[in-house]
Residue frames as a rotation matrix with the C-alpha (Angstrom) as fourth column:
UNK 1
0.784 0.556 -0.276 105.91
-0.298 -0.052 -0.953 96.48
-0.544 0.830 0.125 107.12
UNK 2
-0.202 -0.787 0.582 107.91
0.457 0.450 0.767 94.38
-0.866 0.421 0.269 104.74
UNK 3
0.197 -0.286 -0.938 108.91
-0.768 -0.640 0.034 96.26
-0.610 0.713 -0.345 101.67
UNK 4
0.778 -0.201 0.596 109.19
0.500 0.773 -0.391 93.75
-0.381 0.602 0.701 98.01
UNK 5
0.288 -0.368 -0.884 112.42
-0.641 -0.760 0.108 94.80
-0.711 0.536 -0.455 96.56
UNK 6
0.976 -0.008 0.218 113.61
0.191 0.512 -0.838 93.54
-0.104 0.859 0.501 92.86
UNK 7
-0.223 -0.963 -0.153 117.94
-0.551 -0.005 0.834 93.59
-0.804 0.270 -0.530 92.27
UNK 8
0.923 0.343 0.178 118.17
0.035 0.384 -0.923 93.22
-0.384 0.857 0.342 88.63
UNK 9
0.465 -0.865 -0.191 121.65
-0.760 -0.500 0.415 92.97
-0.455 -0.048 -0.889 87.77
UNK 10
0.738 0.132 -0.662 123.38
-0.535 0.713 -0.453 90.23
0.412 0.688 0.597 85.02
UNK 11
-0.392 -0.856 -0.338 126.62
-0.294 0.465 -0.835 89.46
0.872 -0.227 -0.434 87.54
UNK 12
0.548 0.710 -0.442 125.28
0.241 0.372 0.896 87.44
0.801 -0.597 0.033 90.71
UNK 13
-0.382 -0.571 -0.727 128.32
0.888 -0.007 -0.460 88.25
0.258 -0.821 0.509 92.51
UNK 14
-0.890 0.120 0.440 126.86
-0.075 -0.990 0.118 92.21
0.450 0.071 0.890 92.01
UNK 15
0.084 0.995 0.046 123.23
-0.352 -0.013 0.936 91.00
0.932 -0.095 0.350 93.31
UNK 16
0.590 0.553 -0.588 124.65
0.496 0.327 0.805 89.60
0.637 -0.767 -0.081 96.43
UNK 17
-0.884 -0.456 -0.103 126.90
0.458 -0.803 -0.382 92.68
0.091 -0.385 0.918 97.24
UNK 18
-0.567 0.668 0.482 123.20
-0.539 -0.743 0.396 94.63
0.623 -0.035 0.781 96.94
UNK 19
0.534 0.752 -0.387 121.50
0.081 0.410 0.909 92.37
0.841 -0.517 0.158 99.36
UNK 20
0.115 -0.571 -0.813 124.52
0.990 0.136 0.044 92.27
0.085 -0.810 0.581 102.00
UNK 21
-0.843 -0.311 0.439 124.36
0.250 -0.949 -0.192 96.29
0.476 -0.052 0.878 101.31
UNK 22
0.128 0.924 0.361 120.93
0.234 -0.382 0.894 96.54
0.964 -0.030 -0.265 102.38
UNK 23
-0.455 -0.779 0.431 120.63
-0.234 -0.363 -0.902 98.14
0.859 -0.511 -0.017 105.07
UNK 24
-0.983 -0.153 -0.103 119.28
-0.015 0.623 -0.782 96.52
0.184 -0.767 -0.614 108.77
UNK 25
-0.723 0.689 0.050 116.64
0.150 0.227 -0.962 98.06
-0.674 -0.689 -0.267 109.15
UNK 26
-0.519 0.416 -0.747 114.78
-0.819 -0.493 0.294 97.96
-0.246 0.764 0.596 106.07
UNK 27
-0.300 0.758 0.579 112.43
-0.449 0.423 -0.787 95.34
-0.842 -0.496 0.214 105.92
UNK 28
-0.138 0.191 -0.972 112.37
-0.974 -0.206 0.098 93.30
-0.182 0.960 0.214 102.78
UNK 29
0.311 -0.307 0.900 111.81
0.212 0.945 0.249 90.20
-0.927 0.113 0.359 100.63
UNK 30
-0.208 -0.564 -0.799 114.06
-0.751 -0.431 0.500 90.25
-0.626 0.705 -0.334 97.90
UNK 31
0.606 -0.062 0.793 113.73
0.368 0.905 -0.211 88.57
-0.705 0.420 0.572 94.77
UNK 32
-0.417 -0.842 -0.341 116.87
-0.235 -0.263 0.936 88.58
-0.878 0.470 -0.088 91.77
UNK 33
0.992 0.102 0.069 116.90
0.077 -0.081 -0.994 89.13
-0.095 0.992 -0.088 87.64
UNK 34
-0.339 -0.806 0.485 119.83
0.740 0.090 0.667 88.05
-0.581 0.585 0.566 85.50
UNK 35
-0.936 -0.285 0.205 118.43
0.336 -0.556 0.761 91.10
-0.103 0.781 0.616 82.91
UNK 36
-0.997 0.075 0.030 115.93
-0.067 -0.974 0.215 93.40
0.045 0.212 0.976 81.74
UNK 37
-0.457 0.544 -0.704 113.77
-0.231 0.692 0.684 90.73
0.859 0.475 -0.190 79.95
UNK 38
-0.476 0.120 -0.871 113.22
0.528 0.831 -0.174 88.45
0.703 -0.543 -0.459 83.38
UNK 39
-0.907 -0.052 -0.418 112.74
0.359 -0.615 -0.702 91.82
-0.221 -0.787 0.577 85.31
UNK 40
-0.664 0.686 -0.296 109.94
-0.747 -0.601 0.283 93.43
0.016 0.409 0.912 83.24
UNK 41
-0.108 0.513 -0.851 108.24
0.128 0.856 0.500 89.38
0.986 -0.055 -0.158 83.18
UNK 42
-0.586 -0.016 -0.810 108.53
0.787 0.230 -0.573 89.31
0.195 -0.973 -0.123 87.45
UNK 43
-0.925 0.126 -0.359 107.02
0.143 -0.760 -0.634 92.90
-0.353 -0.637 0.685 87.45
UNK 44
-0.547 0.620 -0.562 103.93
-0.723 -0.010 0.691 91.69
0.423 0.784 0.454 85.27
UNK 45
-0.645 0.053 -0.762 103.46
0.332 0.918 -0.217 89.21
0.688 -0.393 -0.610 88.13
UNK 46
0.270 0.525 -0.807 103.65
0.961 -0.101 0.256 91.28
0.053 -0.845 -0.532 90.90
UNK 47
0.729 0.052 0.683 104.25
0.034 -0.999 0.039 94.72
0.684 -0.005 -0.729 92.24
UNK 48
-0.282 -0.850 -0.444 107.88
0.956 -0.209 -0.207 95.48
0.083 -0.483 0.872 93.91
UNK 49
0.813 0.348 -0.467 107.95
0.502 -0.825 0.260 98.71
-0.295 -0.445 -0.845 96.14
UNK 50
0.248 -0.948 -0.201 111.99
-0.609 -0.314 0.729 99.11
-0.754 -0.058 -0.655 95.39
UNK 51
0.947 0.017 0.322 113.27
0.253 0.578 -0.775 98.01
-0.199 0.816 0.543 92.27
UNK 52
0.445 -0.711 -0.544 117.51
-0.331 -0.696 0.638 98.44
-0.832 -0.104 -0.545 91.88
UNK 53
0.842 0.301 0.448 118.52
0.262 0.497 -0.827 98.06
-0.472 0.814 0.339 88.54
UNK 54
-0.226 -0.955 -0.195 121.96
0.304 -0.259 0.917 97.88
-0.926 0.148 0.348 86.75
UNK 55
0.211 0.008 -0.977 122.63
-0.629 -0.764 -0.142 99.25
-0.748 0.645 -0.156 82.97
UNK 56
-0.383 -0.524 -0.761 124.71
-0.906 0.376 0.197 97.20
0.183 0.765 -0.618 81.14
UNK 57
-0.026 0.272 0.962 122.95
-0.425 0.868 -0.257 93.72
-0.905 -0.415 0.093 80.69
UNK 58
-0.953 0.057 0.298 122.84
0.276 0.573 0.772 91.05
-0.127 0.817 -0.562 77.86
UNK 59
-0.446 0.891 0.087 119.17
0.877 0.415 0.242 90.69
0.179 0.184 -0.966 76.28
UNK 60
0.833 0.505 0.224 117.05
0.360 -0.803 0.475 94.01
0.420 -0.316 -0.851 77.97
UNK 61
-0.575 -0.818 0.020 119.60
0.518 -0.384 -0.764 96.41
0.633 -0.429 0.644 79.37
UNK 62
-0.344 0.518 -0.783 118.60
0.911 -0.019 -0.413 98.93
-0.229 -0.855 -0.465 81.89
UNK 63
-0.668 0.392 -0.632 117.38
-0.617 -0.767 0.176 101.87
-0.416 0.508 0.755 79.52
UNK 64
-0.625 0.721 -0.299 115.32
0.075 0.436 0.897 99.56
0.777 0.538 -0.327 77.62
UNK 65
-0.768 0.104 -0.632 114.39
0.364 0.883 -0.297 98.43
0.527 -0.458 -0.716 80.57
UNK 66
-0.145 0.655 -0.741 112.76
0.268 -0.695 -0.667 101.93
-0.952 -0.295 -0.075 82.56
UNK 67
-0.685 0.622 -0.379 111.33
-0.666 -0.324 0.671 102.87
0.295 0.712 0.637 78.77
UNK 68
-0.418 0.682 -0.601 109.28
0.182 0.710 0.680 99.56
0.890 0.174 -0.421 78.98
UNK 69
-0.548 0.239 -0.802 108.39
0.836 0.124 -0.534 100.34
-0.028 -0.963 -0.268 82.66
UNK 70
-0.588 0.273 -0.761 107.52
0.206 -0.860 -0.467 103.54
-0.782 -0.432 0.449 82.41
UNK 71
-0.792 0.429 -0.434 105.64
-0.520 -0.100 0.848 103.09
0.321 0.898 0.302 78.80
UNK 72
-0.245 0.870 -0.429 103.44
0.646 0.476 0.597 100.32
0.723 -0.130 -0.678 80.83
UNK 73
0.287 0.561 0.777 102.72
-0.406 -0.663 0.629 102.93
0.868 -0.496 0.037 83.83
UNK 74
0.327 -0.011 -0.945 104.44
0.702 0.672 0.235 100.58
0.633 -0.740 0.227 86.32
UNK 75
0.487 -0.029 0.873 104.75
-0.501 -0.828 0.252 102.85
0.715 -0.560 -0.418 89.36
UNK 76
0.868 0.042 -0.495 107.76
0.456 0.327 0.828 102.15
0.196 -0.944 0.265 91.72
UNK 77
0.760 -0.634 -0.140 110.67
-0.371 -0.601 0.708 103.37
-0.533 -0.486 -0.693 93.29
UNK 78
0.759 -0.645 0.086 113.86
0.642 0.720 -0.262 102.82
0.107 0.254 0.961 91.08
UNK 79
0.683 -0.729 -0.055 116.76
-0.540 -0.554 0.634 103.29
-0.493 -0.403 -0.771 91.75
UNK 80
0.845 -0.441 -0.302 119.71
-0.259 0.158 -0.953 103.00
0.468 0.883 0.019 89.18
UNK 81
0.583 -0.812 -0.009 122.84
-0.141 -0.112 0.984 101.18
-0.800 -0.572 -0.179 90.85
UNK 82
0.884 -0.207 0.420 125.71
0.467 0.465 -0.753 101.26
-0.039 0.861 0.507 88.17
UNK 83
0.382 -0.682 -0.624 129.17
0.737 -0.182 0.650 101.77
-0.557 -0.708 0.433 87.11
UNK 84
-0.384 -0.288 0.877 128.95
0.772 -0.621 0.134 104.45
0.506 0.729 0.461 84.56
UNK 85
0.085 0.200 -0.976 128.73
0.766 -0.640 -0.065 107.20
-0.638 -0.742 -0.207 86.71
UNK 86
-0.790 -0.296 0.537 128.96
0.570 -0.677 0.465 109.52
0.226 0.674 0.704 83.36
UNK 87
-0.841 0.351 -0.412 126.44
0.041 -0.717 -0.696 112.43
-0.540 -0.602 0.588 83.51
UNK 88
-0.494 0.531 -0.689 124.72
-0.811 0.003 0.584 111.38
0.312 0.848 0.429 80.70
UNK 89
-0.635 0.221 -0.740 123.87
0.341 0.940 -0.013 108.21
0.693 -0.261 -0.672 82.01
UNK 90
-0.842 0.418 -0.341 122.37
0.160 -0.410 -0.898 110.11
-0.515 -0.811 0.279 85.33
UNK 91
-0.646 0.490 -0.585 120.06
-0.574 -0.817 -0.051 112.44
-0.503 0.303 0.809 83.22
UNK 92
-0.803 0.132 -0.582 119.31
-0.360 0.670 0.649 109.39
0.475 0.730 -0.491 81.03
UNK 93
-0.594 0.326 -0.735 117.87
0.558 0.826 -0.084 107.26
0.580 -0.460 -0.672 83.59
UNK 94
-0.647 0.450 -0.615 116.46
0.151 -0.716 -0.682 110.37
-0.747 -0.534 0.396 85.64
UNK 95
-0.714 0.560 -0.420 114.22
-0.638 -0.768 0.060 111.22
-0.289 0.311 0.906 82.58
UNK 96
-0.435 0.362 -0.825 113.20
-0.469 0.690 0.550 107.79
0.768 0.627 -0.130 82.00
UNK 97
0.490 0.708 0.508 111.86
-0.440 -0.302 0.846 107.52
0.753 -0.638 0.164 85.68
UNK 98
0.289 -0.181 -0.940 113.92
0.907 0.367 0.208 106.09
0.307 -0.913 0.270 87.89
UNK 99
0.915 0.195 0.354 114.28
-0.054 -0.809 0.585 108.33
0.400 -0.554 -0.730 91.22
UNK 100
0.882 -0.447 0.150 117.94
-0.224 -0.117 0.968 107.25
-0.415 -0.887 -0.203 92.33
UNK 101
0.561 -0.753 -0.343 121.54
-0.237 0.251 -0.939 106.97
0.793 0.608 -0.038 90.75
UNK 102
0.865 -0.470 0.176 124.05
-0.232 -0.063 0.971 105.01
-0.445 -0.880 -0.164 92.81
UNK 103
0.282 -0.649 -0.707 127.58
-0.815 0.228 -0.533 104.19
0.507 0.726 -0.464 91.65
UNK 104
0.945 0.123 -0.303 128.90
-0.066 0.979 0.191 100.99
0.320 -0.161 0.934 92.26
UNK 105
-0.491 0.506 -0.710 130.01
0.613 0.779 0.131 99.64
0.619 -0.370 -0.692 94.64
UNK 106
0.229 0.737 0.636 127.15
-0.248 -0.587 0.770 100.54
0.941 -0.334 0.049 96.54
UNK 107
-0.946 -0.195 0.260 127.71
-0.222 -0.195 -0.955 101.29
0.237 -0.961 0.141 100.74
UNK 108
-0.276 0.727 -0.629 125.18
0.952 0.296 -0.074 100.28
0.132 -0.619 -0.774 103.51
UNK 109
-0.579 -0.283 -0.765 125.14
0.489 -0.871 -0.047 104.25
-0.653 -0.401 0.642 104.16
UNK 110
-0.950 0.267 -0.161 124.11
-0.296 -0.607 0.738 105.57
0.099 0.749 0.655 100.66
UNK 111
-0.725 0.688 0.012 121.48
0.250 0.247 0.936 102.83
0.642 0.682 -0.351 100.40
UNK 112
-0.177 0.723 -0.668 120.19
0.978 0.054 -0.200 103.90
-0.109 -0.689 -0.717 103.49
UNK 113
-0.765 -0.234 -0.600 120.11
0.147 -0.970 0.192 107.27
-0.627 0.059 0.777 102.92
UNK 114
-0.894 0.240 -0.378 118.37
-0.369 0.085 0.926 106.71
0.254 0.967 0.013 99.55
UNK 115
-0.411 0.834 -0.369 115.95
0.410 0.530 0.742 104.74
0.814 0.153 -0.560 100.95
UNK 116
-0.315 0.209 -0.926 115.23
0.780 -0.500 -0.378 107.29
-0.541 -0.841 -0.005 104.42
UNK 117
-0.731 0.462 -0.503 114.92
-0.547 -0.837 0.026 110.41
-0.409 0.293 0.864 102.13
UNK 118
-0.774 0.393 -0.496 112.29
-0.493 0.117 0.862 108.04
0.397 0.912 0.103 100.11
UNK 119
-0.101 0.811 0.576 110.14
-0.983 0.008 -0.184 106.93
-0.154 -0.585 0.796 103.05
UNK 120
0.366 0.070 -0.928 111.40
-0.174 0.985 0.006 102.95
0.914 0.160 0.373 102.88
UNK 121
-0.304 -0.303 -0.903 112.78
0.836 0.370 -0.405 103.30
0.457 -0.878 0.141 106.31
């Protein structure tokens, strides 16, 4: 079973550290957002199972970004990959639905983890 995952992140070098982090066996087809905006348009297309999503972006950041998800009812997995690792930020994004906080840079290890306790591998 192939898994859709979204990497929304405004630095491309940072999207293709999260694809080379994925981990082997996880089954996926990835597609990439430069920002909030482009992400919330791709997920009005279709339906991603795994969505990883940074904070700080030009145009839609990544609070805007799970309000507008989670105000339309879009049900997936997110997971928050960023470098503000403040506790506020955690709690933030944790009440606004996403189910995972990593800190950058993200390991092959965490994301597997993250995605084993969450029933993607």
């Amino acid at each position: 079973m192939s898994n859709t995952v979204l990497i929304v992140d405004d630095s491309t070098v940072a999207r293709k550290m999260m694809i080379k982090a994925l981990p082997e066996g996880f089954q996926c087809a990835v597609t990439e957002a430069a920002d909030g905006q482009k992400a919330l348009e791709l997920c009005r297309q279709q339906h991603f199972d795994v969505i990883f999503l940074d904070l700080t972006m030009p145009v839609l950041d990544g609070y805007a970004t799970l309000r507008a998800l989670q105000e339309a009812g879009y049900q997936s997995f997110i997971c928050v990959v960023s470098a503000d690792v403040q506790p506020q930020a955690r709690d933030s994004v944790l009440a606004l639905g996403a189910r995972a906080f990593l800190k950058k840079p993200v390991w092959t290890e965490e994301l597997a983890t993250v995605l084993r306790e969450n029933g993607f591998m």
